[in-house]
N, C-alpha and C positions, 0 to 999 in steps of 0.2 A: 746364869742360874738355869738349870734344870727344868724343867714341866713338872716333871713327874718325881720331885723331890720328894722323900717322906716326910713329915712334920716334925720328927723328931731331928729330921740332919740344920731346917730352920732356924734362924733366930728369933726371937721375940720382937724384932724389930721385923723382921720378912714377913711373917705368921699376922703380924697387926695389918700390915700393907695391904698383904693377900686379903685381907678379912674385912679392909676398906673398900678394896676392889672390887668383891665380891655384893658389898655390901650395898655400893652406888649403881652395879649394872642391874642387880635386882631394882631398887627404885628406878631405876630408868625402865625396866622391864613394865612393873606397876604404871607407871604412869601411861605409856605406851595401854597398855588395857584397860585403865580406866579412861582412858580416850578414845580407844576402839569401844567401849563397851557403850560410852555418851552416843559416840557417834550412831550407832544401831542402836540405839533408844529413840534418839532424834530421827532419824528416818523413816522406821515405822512410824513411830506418832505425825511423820508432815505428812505421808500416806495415806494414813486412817484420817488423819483431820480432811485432807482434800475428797475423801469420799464423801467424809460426812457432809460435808458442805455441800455436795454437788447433788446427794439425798437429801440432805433436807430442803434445801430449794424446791426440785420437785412433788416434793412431799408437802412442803407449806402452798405449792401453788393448787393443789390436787383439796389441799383441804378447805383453800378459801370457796372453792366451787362447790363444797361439801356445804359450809356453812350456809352459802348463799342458798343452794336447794332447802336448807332445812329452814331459814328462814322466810321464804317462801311457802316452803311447806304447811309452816306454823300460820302462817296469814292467810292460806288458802283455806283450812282444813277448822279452822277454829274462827275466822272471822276479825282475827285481832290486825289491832291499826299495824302497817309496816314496821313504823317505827318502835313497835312493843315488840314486835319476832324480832325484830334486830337486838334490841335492848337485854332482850331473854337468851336470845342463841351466843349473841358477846359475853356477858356474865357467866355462862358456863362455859364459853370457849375458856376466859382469862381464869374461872378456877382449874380446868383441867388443867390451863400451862401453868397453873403457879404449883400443881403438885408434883407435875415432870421436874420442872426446874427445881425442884429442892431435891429431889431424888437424883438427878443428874449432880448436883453439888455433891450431896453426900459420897457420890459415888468415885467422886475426884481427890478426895478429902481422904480415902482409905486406898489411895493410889502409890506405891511406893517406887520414887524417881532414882533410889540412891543405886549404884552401882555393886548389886550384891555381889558379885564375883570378885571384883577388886576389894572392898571388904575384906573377905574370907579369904582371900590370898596375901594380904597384907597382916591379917593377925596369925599366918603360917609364917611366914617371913619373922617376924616381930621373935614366936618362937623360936624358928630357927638361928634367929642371929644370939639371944639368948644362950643355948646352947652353944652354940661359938665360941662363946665369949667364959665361958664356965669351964 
């Protein structure tokens, strides 16, 4: 058989084949993308996670010496027992983290993982084979 057969010289038996063939390299094609697509999701995000990591480390160590100054500060500057600057400066450290932390939640929560491209080329396909088949 021909390549470049017209559709009309076809059988309905050839034309259904052709239409399966076409039909499994496309999903093969799909899959292939929605796998490259995972894959460079997943990479940047193990990227951005290892920075974060390696920021905030130095960032939680920079602020425990922060704290310490301030509760210091508070016992120098007011007279109050250590144990009350520590008590004072923890309780507001742990409200600030508890407002970060829910903002970081929320922030994760409106994160969308699904693979839009493979999506939107899977409901062209869907059409397309439609029309095929019509």
């Amino acid at each position: 058989m021909e390549a470049r057969e017209r559709p009309q010289e076809l059988s309905l038996g050839e034309l259904f084949s052709r239409l399966t063939q076409d039909t499994s390299r496309l999903i093969r094609q799909e899959v292939r993308l929605a796998t490259q697509e995972m894959t460079d999701k997943a990479t940047s995000i193990g990227k951005n996670m290892g920075m974060l990591a390696a920021g905030g480390a130095v960032v939680y160590a920079g602020f425990l010496f922060l704290l310490g100054a301030l509760t210091y500060g508070l016992s120098s500057a007011f007279g109050l027992p250590i144990w009350l600057s520590f008590l004072i400066v923890g309780a507001l450290a742990a409200i600030v983290g508890y407002f970060l932390v829910q903002r970081g939640i929320n922030a994760l929560k409106h994160t969308q993982f699904t693979p839009q491209q493979t999506v939107d080329t899977i409901k062209e396909d869907v059409a397309w084979a439609k029309e095929q088949t019509t």
